[in-house]
GUKOL-216170 format. One record per residue (C-alpha): y, z, x; chain. Coordinates in steps of 0.001 Angstrom, whole numbers. Layout:
N
<pt north="Y" up="Z" east="X" vogu="A"/>
...
This chain:
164
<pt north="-15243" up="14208" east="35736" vogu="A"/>
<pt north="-12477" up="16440" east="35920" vogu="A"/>
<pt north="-8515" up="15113" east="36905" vogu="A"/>
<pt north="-6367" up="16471" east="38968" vogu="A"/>
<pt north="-2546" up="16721" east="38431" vogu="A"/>
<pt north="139" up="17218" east="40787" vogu="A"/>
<pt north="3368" up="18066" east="38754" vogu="A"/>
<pt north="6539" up="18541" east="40947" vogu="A"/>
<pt north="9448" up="20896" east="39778" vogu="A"/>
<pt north="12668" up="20808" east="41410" vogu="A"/>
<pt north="14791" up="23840" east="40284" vogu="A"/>
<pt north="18392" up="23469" east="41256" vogu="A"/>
<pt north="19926" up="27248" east="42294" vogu="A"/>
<pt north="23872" up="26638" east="43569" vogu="A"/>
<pt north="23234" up="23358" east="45836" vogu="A"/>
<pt north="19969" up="24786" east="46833" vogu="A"/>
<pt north="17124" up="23075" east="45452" vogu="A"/>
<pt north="13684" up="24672" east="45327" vogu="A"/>
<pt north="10453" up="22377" east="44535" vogu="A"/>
<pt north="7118" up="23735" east="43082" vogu="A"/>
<pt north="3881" up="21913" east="43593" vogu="A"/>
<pt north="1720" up="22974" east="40498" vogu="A"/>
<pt north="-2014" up="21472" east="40846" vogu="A"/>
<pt north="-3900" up="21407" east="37696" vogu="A"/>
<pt north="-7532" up="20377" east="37489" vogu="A"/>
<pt north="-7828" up="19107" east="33168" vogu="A"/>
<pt north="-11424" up="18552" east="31899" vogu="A"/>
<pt north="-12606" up="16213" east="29035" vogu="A"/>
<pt north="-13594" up="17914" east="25714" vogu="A"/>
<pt north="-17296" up="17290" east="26598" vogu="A"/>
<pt north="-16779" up="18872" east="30192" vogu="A"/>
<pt north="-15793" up="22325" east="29088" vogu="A"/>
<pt north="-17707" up="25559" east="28590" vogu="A"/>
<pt north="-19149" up="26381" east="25226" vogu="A"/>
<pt north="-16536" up="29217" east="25433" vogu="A"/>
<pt north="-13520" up="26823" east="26479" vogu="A"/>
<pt north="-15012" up="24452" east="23512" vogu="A"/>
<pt north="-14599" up="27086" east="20827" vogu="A"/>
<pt north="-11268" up="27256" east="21872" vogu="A"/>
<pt north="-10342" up="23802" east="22081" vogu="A"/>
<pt north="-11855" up="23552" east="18593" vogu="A"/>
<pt north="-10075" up="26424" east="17218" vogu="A"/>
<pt north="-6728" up="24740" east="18414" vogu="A"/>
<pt north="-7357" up="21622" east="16580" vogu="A"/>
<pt north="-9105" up="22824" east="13377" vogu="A"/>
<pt north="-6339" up="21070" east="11290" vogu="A"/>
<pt north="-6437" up="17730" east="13725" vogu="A"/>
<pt north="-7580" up="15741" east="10491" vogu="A"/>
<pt north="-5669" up="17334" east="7557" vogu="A"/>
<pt north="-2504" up="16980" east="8390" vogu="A"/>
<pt north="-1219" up="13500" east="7135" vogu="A"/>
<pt north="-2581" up="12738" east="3920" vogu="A"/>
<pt north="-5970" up="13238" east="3982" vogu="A"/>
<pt north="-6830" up="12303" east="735" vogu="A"/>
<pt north="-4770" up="9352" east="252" vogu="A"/>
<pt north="-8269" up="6976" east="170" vogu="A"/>
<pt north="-9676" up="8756" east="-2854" vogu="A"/>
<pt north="-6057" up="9308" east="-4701" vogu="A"/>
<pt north="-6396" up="5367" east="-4081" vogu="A"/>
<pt north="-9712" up="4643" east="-5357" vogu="A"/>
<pt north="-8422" up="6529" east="-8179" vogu="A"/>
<pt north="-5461" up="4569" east="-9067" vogu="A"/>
<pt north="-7967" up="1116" east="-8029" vogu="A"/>
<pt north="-9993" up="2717" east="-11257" vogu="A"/>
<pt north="-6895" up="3248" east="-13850" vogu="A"/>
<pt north="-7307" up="6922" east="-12415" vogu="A"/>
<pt north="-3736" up="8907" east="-11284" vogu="A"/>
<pt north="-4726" up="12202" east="-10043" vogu="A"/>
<pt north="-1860" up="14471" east="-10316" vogu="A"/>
<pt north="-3082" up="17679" east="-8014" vogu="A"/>
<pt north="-5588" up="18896" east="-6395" vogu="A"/>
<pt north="-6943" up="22001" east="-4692" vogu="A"/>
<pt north="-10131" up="22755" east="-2849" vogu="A"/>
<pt north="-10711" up="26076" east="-5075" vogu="A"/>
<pt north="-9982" up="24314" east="-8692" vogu="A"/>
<pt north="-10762" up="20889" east="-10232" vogu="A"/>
<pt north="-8510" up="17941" east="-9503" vogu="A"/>
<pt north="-6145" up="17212" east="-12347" vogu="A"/>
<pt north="-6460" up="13469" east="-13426" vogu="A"/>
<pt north="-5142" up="11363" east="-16053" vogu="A"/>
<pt north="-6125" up="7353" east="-17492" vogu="A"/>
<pt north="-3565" up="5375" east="-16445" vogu="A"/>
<pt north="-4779" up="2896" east="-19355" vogu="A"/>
<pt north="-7407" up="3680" east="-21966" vogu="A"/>
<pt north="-10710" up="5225" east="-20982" vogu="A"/>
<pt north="-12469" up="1996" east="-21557" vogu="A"/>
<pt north="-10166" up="204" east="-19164" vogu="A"/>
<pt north="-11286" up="2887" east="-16345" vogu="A"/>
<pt north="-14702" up="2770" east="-17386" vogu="A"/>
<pt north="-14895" up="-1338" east="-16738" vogu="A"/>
<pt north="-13216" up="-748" east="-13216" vogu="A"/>
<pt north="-15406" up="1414" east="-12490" vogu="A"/>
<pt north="-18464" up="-1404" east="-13536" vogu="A"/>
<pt north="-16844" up="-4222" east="-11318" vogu="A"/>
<pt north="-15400" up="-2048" east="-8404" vogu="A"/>
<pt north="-17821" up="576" east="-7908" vogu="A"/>
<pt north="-21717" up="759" east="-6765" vogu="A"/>
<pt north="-24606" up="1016" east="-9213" vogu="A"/>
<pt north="-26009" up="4129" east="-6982" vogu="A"/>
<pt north="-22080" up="5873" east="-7184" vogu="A"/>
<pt north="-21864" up="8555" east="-9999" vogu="A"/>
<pt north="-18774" up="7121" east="-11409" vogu="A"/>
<pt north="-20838" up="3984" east="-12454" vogu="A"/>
<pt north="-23409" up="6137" east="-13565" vogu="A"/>
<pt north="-20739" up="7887" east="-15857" vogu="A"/>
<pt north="-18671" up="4898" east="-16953" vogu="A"/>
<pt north="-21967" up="3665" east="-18029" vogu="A"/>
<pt north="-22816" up="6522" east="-20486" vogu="A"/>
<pt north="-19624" up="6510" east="-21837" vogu="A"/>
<pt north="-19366" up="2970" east="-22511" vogu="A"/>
<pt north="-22796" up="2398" east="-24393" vogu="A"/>
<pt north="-21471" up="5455" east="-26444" vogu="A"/>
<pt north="-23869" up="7864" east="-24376" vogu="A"/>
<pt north="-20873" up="10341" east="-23778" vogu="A"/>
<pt north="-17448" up="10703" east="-25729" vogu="A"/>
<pt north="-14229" up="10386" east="-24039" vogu="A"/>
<pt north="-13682" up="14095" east="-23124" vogu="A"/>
<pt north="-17061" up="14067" east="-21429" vogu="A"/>
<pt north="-16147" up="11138" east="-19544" vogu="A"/>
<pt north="-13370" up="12491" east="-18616" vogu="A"/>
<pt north="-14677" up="16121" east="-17721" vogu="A"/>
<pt north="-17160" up="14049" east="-15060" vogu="A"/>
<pt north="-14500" up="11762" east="-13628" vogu="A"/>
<pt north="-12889" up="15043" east="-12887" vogu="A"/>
<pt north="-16033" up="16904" east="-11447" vogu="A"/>
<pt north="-16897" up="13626" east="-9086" vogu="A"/>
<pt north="-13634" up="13564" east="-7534" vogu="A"/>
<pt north="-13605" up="17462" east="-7179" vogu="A"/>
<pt north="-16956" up="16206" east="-5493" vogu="A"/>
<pt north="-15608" up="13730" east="-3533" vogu="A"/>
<pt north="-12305" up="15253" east="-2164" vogu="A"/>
<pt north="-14145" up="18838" east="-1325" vogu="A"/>
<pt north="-17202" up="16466" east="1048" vogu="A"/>
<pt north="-13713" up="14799" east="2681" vogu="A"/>
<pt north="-12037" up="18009" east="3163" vogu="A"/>
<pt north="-14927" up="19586" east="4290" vogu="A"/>
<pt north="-15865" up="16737" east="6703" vogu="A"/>
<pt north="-12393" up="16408" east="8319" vogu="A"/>
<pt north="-12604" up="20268" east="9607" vogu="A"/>
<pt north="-15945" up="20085" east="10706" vogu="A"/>
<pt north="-16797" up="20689" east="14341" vogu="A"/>
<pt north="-18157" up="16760" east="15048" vogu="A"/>
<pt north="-15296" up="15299" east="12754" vogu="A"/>
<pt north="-12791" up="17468" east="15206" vogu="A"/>
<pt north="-14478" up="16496" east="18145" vogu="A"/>
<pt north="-14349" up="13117" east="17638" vogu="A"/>
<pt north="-10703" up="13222" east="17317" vogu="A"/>
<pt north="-10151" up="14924" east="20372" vogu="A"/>
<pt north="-12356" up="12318" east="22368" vogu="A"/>
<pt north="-10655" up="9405" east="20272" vogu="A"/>
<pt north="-7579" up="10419" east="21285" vogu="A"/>
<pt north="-8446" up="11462" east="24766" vogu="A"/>
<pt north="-7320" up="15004" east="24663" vogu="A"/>
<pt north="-7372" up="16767" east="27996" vogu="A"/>
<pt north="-7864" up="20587" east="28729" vogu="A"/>
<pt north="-7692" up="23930" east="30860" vogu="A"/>
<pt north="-11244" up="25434" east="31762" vogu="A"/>
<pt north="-10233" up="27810" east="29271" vogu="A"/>
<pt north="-10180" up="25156" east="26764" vogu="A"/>
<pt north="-6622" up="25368" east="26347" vogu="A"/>
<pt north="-4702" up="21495" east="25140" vogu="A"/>
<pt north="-2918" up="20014" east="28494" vogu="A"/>
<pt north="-137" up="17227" east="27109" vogu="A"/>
<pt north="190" up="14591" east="29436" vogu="A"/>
């Protein structure tokens, strides 16, 4: 249902003072046009991105004996052991699912499977992985929109943001 907003504004001209009476009727994300939507999405494509986003996998990282040192959504992440390769491998046994990749690789490597740099090479590729589905979640439309309604974001019919 839409709200309505009264907003006074007294302007004060040489002991004169002049008030406005501005009505505003503000929709709810899911009240707007599909035009008006597109808008309101387009004004909060970074809503998700802009603190930290990928502070949960740089931890899961470090959980692991993992530091990852940089990271962009065009290259591979940079990572380094933080203790031996072994040590990250076993971390990876006790803190990490038997279905997870990770597992799957600190598995190979440590019944001799794979060597060190290959273990390494697809610890790297599986948090590329990993960060790029975040990324790519956190600007989607339904990740947006679910910010906006979280946060209880109102707007113009033209989809425009309306801070209260």
């Amino acid at each position: 249902m839409p709200r309505y907003f009264t907003t006074n504004f007294n302007i004060h001209l040489n002991k004169f003072i002049i008030m406005k009476i501005i009505e505003i009727t503000l929709y709810e994300f899911d009240e707007l046009s599909e035009s008006a939507k597109k808008v309101a999405l387009n004004e909060f494509c970074d809503i998700n991105i802009n603190d930290n986003w990928w502070y949960n996998i740089y931890e899961d990282a470090k959980n692991i004996q993992l530091k990852i040192t940089s990271f962009n959504e065009r290259y591979w992440p940079e990572i380094e052991f933080l203790q031996s390769p072994i040590d990250t491998a076993n971390e990876i046994i006790v803190q990490h699912r038997k279905d997870c990749k990770t597992y799957e690789y600190a598995t190979y490597f440590l019944i001799g499977v794979n060597n060190k740099s290959d273990f390494h090479r697809n610890l790297k590729a599986e948090f590329c992985t990993m960060l790029s589905k975040e990324y790519d979640y956190l600007v989607s439309d339904d990740a947006i929109i679910e910010s906006i309604e979280c946060n209880e974001y109102l707007f113009t019919d033209e989809g425009k943001f309306y801070p209260l």
